[in-house]
N, CA, C and O atoms as a GROMACS GRO file, in nm:
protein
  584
    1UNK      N    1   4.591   5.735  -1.572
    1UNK     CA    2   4.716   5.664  -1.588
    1UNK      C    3   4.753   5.661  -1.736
    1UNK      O    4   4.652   5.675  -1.805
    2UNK      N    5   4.879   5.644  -1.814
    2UNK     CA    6   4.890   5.683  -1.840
    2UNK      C    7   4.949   5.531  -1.916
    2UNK      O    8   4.945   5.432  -1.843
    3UNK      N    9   5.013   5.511  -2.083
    3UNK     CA   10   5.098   5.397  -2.101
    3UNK      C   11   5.244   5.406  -2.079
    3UNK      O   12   5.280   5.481  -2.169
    4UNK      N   13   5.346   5.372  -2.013
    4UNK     CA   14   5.418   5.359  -2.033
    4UNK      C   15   5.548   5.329  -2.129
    4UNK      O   16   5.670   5.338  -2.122
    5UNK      N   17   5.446   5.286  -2.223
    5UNK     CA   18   5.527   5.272  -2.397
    5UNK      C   19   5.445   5.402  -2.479
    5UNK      O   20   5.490   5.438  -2.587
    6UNK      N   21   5.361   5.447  -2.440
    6UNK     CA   22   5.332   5.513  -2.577
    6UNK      C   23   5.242   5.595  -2.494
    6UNK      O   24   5.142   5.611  -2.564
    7UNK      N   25   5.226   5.655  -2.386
    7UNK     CA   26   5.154   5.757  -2.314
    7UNK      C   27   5.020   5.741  -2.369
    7UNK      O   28   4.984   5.842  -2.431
    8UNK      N   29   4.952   5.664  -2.367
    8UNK     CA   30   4.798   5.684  -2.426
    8UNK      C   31   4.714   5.670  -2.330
    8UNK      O   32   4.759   5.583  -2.256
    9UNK      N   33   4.629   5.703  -2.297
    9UNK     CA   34   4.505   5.692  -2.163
    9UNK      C   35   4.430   5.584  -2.171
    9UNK      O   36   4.374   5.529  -2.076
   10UNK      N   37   4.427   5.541  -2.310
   10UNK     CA   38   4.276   5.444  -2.350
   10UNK      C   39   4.386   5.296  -2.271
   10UNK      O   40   4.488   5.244  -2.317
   11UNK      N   41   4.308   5.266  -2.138
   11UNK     CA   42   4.377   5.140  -2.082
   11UNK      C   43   4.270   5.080  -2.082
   11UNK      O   44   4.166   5.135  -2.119
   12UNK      N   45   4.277   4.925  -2.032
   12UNK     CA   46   4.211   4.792  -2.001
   12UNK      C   47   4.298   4.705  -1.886
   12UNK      O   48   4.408   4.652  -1.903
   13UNK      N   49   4.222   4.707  -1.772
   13UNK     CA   50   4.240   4.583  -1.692
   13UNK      C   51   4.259   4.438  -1.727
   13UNK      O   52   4.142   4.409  -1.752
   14UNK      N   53   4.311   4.356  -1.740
   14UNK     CA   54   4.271   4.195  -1.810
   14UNK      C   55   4.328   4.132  -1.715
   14UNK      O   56   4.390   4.034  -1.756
   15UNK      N   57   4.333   4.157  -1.547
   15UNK     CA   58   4.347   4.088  -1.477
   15UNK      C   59   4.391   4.164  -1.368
   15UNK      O   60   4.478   4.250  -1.378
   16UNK      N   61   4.316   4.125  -1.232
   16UNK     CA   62   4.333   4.184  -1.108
   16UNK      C   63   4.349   4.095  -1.001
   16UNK      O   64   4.273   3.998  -1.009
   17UNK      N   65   4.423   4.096  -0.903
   17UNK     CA   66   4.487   4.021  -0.781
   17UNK      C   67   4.507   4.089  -0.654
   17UNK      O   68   4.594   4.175  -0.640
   18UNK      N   69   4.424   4.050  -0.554
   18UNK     CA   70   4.484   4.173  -0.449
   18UNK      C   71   4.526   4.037  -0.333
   18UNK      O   72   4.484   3.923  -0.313
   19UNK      N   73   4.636   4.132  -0.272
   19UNK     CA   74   4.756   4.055  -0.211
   19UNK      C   75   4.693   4.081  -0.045
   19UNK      O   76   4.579   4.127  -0.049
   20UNK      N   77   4.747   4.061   0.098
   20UNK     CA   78   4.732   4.147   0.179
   20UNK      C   79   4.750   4.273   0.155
   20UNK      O   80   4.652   4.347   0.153
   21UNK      N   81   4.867   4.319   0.133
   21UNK     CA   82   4.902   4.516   0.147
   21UNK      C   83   4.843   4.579   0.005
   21UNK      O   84   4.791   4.690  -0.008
   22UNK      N   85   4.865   4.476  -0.102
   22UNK     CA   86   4.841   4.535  -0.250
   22UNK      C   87   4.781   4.520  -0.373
   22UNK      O   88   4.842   4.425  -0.422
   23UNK      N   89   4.724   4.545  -0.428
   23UNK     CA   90   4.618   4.507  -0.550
   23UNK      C   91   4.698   4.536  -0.716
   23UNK      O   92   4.722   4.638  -0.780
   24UNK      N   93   4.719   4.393  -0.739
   24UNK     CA   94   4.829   4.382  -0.869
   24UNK      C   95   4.714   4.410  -1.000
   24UNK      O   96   4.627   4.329  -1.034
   25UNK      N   97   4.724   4.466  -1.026
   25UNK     CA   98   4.682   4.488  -1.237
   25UNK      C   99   4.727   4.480  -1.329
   25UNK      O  100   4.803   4.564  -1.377
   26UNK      N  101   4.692   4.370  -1.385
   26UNK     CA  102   4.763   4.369  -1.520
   26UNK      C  103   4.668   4.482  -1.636
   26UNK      O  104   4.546   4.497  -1.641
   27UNK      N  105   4.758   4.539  -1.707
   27UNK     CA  106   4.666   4.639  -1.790
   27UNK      C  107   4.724   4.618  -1.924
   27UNK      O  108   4.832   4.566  -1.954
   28UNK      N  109   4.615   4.675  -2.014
   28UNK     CA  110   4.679   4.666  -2.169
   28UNK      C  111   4.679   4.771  -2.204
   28UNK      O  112   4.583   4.828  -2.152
   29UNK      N  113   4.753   4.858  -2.289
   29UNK     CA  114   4.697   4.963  -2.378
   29UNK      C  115   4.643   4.958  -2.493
   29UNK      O  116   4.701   4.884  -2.573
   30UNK      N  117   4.529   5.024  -2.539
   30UNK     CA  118   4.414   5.025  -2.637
   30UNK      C  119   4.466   5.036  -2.774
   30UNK      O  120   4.410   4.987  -2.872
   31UNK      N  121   4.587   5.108  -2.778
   31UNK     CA  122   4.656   5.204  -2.887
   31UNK      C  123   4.782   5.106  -2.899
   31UNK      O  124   4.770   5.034  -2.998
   32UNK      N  125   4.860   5.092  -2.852
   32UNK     CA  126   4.956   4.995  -2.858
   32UNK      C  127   5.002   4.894  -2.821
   32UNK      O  128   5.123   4.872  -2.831
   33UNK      N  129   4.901   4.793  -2.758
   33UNK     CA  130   4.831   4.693  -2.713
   33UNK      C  131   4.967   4.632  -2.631
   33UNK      O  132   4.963   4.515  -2.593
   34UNK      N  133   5.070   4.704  -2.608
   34UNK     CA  134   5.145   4.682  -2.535
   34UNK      C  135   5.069   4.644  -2.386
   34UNK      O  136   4.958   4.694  -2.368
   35UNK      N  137   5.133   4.545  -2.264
   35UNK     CA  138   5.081   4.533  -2.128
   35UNK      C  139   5.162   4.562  -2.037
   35UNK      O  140   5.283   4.576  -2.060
   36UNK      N  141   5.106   4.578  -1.917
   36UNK     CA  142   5.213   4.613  -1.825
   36UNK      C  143   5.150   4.597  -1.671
   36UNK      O  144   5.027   4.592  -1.679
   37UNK      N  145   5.205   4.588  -1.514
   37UNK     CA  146   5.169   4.557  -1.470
   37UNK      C  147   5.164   4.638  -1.332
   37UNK      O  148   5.276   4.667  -1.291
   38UNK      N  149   5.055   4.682  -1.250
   38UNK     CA  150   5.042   4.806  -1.176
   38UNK      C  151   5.046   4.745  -1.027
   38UNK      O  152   5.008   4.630  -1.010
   39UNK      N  153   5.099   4.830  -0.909
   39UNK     CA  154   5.059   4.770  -0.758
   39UNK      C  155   4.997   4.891  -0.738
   39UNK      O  156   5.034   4.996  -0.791
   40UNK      N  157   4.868   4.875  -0.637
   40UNK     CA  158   4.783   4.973  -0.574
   40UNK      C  159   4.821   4.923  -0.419
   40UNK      O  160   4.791   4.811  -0.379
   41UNK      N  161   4.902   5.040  -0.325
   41UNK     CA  162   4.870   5.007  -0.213
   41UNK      C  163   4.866   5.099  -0.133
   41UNK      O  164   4.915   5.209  -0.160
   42UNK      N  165   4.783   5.062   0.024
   42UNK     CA  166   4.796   5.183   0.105
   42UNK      C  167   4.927   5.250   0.128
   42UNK      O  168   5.029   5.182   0.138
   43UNK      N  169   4.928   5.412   0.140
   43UNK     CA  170   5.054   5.453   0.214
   43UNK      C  171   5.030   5.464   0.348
   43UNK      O  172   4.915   5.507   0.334
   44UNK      N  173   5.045   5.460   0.466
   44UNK     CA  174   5.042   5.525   0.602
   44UNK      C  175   5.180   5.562   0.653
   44UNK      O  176   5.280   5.490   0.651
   45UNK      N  177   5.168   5.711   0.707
   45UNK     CA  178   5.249   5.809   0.753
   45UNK      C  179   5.315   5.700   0.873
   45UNK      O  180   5.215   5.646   0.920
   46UNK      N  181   5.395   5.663   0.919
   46UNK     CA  182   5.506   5.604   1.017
   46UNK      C  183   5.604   5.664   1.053
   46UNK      O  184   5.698   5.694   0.980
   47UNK      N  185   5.589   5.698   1.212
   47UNK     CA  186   5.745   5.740   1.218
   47UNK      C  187   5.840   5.614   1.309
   47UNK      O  188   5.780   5.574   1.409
   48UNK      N  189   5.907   5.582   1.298
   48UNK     CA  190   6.028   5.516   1.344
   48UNK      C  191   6.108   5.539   1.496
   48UNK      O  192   6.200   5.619   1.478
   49UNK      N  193   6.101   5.501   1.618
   49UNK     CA  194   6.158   5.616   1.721
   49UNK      C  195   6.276   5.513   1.733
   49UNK      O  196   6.253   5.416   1.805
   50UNK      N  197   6.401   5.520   1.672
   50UNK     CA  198   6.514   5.486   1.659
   50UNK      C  199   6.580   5.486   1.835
   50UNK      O  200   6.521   5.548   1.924
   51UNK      N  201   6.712   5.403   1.863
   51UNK     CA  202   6.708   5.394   2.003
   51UNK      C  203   6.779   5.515   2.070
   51UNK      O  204   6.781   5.545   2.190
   52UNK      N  205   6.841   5.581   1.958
   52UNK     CA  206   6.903   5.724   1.965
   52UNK      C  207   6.796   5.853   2.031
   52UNK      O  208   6.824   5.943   2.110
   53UNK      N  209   6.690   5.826   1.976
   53UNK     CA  210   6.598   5.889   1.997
   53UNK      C  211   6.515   5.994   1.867
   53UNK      O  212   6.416   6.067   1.869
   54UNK      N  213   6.602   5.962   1.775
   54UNK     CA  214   6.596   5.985   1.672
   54UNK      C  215   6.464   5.953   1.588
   54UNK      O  216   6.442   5.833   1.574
   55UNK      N  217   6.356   6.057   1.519
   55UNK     CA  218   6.281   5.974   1.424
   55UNK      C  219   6.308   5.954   1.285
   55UNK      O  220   6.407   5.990   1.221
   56UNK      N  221   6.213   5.894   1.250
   56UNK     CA  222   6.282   5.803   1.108
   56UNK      C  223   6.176   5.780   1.032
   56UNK      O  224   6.126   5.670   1.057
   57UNK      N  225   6.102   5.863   0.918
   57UNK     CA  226   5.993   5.779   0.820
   57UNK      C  227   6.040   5.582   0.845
   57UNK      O  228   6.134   5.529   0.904
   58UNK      N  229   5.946   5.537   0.784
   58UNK     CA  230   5.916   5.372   0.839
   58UNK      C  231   5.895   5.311   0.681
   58UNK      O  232   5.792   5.314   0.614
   59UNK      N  233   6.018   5.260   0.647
   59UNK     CA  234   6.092   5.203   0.526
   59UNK      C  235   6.034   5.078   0.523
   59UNK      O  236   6.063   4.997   0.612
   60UNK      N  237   5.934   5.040   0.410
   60UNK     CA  238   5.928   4.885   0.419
   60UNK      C  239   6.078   4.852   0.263
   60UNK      O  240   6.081   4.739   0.216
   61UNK      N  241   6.134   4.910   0.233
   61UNK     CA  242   6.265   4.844   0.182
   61UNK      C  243   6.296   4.835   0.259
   61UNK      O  244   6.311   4.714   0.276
   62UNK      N  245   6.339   4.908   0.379
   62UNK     CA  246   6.444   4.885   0.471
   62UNK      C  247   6.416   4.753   0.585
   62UNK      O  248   6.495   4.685   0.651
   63UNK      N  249   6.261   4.754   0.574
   63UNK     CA  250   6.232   4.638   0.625
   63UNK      C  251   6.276   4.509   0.555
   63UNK      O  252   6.321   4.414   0.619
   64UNK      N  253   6.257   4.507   0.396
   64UNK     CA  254   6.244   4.398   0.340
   64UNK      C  255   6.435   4.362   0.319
   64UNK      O  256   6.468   4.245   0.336
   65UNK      N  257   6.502   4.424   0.297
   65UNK     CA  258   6.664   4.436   0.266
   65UNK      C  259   6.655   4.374   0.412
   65UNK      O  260   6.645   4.252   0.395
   66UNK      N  261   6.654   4.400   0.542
   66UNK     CA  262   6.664   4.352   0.643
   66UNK      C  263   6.622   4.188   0.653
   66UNK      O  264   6.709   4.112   0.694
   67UNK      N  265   6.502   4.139   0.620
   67UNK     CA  266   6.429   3.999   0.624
   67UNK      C  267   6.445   3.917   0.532
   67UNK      O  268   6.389   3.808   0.539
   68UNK      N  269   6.539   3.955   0.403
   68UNK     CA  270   6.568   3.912   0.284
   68UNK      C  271   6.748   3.865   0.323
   68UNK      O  272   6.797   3.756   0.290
   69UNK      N  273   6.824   3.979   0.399
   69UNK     CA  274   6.950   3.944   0.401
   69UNK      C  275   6.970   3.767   0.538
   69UNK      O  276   7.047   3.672   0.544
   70UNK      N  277   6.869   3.806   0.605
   70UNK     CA  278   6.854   3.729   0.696
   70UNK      C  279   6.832   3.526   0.636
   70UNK      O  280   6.895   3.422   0.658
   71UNK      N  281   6.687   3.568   0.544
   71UNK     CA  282   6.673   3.473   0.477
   71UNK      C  283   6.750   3.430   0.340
   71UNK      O  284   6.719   3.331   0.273
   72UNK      N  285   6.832   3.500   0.316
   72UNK     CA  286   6.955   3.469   0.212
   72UNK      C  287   7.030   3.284   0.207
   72UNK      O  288   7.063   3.234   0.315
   73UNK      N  289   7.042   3.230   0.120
   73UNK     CA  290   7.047   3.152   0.129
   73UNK      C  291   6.986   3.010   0.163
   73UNK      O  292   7.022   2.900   0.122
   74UNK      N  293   6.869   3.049   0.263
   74UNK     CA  294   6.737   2.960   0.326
   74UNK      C  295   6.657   2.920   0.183
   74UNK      O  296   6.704   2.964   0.078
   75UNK      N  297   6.525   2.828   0.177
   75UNK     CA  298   6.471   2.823   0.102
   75UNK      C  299   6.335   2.880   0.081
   75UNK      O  300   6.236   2.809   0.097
   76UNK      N  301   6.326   3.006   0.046
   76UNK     CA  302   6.288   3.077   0.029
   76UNK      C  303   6.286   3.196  -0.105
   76UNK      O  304   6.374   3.278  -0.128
   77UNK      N  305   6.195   3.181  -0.161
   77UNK     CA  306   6.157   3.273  -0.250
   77UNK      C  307   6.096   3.403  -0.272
   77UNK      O  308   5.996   3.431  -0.207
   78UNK      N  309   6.147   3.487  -0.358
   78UNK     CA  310   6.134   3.650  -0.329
   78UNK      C  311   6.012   3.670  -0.346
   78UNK      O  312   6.003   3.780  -0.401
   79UNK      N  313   5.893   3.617  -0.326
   79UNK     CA  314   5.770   3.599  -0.362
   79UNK      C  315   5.698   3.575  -0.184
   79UNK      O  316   5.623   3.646  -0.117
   80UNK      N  317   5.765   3.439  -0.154
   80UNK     CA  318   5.768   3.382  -0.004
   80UNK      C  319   5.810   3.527   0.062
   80UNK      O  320   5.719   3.590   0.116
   81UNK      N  321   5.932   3.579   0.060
   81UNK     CA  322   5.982   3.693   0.117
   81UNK      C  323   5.859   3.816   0.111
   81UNK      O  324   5.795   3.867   0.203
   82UNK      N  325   5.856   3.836  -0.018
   82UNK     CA  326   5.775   3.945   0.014
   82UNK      C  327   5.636   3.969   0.120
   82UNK      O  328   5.613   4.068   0.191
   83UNK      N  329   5.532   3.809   0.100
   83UNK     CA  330   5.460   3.755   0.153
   83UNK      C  331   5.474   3.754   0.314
   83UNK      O  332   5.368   3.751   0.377
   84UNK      N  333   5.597   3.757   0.388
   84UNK     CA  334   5.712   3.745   0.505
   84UNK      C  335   5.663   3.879   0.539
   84UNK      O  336   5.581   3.891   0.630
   85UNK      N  337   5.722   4.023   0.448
   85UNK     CA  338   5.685   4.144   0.477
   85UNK      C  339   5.619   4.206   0.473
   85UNK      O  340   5.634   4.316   0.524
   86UNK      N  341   5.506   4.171   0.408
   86UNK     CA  342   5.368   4.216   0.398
   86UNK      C  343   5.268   4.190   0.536
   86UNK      O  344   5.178   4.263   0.580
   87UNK      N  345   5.328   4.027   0.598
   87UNK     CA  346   5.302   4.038   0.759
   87UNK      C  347   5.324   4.090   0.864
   87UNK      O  348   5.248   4.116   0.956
   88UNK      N  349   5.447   4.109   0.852
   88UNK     CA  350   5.515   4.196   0.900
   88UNK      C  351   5.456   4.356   0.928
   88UNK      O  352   5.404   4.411   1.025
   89UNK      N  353   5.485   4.390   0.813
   89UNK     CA  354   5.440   4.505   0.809
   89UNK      C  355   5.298   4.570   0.835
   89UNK      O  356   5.281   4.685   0.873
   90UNK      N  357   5.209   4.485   0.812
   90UNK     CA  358   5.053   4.476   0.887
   90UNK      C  359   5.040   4.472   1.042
   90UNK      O  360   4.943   4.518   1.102
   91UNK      N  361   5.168   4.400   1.113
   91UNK     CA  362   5.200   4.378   1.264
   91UNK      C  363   5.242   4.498   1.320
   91UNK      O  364   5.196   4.553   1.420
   92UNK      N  365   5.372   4.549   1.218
   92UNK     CA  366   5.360   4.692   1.248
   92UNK      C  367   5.277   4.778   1.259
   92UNK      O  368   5.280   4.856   1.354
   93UNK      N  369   5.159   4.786   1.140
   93UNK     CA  370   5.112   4.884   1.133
   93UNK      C  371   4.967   4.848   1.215
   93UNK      O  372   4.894   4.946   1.228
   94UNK      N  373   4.938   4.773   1.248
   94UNK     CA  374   4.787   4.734   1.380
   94UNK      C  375   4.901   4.741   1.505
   94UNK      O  376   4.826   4.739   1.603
   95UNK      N  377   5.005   4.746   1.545
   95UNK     CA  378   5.039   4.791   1.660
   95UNK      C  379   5.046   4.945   1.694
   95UNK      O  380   4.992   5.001   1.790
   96UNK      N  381   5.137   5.011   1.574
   96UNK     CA  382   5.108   5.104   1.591
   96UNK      C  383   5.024   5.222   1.584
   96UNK      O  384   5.012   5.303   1.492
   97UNK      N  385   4.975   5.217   1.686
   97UNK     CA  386   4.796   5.316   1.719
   97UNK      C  387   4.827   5.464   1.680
   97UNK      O  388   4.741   5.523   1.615
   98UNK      N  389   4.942   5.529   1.714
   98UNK     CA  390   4.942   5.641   1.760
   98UNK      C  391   5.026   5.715   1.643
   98UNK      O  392   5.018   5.838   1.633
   99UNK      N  393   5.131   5.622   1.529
   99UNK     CA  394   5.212   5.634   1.378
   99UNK      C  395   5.276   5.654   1.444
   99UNK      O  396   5.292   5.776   1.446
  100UNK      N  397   5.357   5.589   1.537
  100UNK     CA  398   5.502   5.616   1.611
  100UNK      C  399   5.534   5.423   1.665
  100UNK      O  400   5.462   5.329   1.695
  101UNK      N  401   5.620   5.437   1.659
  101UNK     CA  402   5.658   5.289   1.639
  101UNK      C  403   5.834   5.267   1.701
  101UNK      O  404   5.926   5.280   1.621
  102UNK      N  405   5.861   5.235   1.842
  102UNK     CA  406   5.991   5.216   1.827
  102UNK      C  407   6.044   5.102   1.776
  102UNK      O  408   5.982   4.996   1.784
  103UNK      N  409   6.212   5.116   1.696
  103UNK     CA  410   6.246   5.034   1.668
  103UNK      C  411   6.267   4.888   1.693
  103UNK      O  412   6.260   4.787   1.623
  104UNK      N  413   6.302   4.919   1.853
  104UNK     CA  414   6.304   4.761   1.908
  104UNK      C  415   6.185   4.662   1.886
  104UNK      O  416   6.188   4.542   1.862
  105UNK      N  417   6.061   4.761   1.906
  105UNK     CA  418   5.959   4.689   1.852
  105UNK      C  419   5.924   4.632   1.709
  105UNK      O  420   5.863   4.525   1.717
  106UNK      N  421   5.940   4.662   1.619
  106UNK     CA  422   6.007   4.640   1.490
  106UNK      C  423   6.084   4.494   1.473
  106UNK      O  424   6.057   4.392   1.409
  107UNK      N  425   6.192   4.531   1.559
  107UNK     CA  426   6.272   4.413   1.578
  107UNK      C  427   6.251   4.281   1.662
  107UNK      O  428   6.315   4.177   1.648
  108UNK      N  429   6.140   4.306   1.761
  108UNK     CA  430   6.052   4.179   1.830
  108UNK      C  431   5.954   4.169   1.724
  108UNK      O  432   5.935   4.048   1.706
  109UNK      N  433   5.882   4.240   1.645
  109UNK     CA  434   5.803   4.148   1.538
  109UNK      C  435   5.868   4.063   1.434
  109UNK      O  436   5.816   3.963   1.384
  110UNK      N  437   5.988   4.112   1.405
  110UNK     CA  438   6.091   4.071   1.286
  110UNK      C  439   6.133   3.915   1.372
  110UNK      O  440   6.103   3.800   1.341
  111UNK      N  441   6.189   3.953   1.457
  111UNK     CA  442   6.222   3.812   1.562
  111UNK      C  443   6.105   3.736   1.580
  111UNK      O  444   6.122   3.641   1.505
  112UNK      N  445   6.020   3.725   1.622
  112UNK     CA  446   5.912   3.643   1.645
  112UNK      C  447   5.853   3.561   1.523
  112UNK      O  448   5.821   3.442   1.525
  113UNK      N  449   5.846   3.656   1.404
  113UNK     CA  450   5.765   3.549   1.232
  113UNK      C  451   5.920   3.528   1.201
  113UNK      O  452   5.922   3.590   1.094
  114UNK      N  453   6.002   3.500   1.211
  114UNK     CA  454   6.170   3.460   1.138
  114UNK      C  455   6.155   3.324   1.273
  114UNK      O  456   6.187   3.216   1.224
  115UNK      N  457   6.124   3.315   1.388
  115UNK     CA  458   6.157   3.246   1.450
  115UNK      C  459   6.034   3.125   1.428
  115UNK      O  460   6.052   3.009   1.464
  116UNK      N  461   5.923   3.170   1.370
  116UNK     CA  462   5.823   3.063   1.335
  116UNK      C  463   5.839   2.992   1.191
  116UNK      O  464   5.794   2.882   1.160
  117UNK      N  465   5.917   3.083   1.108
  117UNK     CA  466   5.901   3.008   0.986
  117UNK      C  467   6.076   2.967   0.957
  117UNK      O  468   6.117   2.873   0.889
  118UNK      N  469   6.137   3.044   1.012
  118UNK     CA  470   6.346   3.009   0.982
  118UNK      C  471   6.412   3.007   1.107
  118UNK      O  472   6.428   3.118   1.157
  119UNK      N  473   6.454   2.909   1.173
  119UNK     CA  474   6.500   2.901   1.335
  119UNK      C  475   6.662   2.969   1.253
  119UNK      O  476   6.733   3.044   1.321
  120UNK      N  477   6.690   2.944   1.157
  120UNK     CA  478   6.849   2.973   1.078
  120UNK      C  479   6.818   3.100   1.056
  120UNK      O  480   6.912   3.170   1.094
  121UNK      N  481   6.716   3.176   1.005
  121UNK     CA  482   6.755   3.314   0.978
  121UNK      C  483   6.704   3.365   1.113
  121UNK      O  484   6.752   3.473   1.147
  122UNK      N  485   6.594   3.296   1.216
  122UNK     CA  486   6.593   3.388   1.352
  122UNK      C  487   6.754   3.380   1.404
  122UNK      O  488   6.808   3.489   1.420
  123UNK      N  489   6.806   3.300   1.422
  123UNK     CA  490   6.886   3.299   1.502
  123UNK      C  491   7.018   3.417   1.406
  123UNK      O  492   7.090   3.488   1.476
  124UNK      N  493   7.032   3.422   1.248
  124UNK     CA  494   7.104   3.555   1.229
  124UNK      C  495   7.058   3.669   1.227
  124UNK      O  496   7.101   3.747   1.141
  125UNK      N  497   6.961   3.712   1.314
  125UNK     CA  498   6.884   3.822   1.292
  125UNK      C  499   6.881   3.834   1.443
  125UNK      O  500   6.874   3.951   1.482
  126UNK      N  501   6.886   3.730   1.550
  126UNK     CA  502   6.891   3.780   1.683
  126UNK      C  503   7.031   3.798   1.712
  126UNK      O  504   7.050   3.884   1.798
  127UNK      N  505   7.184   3.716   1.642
  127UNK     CA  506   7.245   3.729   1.638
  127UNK      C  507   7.314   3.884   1.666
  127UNK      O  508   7.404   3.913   1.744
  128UNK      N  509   7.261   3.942   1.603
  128UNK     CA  510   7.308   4.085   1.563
  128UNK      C  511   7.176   4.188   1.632
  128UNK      O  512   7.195   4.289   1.700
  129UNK      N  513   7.072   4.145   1.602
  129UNK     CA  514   6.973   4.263   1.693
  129UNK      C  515   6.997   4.242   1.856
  129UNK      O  516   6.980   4.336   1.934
  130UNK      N  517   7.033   4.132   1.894
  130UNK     CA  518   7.025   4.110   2.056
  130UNK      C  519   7.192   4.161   2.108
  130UNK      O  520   7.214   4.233   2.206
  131UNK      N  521   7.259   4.124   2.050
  131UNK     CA  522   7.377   4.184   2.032
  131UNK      C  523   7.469   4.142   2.158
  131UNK      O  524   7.524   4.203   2.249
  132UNK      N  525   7.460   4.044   2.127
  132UNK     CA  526   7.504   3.894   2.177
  132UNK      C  527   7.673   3.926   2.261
  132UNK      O  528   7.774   3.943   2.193
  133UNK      N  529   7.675   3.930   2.403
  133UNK     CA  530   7.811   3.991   2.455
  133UNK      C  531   7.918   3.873   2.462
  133UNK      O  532   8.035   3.904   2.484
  134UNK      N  533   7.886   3.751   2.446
  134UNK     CA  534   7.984   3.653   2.468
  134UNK      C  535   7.922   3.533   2.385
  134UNK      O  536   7.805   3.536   2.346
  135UNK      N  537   7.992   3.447   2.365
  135UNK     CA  538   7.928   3.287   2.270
  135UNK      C  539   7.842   3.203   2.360
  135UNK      O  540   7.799   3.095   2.321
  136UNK      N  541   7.805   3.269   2.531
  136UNK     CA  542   7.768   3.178   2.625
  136UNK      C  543   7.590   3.265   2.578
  136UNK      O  544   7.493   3.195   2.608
  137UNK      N  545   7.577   3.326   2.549
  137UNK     CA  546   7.528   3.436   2.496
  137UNK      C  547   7.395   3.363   2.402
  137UNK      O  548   7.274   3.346   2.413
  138UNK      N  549   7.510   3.334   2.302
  138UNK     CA  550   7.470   3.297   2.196
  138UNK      C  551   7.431   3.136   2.227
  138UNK      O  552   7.310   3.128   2.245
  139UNK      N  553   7.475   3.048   2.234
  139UNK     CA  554   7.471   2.940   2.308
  139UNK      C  555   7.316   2.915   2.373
  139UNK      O  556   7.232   2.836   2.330
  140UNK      N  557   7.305   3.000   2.480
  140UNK     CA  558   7.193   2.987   2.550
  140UNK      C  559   7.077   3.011   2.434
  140UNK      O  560   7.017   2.904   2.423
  141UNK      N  561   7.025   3.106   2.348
  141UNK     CA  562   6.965   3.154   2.281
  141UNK      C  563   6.951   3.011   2.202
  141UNK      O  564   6.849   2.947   2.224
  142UNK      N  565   7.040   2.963   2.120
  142UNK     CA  566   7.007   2.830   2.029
  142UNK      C  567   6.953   2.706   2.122
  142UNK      O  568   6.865   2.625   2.091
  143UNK      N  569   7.022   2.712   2.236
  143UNK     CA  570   6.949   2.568   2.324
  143UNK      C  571   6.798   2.629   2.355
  143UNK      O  572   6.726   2.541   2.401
  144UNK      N  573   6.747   2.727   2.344
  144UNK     CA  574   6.615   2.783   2.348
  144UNK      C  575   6.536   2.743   2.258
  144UNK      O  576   6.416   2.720   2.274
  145UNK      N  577   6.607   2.731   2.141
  145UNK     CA  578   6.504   2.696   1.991
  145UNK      C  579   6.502   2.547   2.014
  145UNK      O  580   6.434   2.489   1.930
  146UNK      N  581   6.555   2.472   2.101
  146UNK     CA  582   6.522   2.299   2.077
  146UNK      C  583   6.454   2.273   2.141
  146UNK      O  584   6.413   2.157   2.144
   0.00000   0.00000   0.00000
């Protein structure tokens, strides 16, 4: 690896943190004692089976832009959030056995941890994934959460 301010090799660790998905490093450089801060995490190959039928590499932005727009406004921090998708995304990835994953399923794990920790962002996230044909619809779904 390499410095980022001044390309020099000679690094130092001065602090390590591993998350569920990722292992944070703080590093120094030797030469220009500049610091900076690294994520180590697994990749695994995912494909996506969209309802089109379509496959799709398996986006955790696209996950997190999704669970972030939901929790917008809630009290919640991009820290909390990330923490949100890192479960998430572990649910995904111990379900899927075989690196094929349909979407809907995706969207019952997304629904299920939004509905344990934000009944306000489950309910705008089923809003639109359940795809709600009338307000009697919608209605029924909220007298469910009481």
């Amino acid at each position: 690896m390499l410095c980022p301010y001044c390309n020099a090799t000679e690094l130092k660790v001065t602090d390590k943190r591993n998350s569920g998905s990722a292992t944070r490093r703080r590093r120094e450089c030797l030469k220009c004692e500049k610091r900076f801060t690294t994520y180590e995490k697994v990749e695994l190959d995912l494909n996506v089976i969209k309802k089109s039928g379509k496959h799709e590499k398996f986006s955790r932005e696209k996950l997190f832009n999704g669970i972030s727009k939901n929790l917008e406004k809630r009290p919640f921090s991009d820290r909390e959030i990330e923490e949100i998708v890192d479960d998430v995304e572990a649910n995904i990835y111990r379900i899927a056995k075989d690196k094929d994953i349909k979407s809907s399923k995706i969207g019952e794990i997304v629904m299920s941890k939004l509905k344990r920790i934000d009944k306000v962002a489950y309910i705008r996230f089923a809003a639109v994934y359940r795809d709600f044909a009338d307000i009697d619809e919608f209605r029924d779904e909220l007298k469910k959460l009481k």
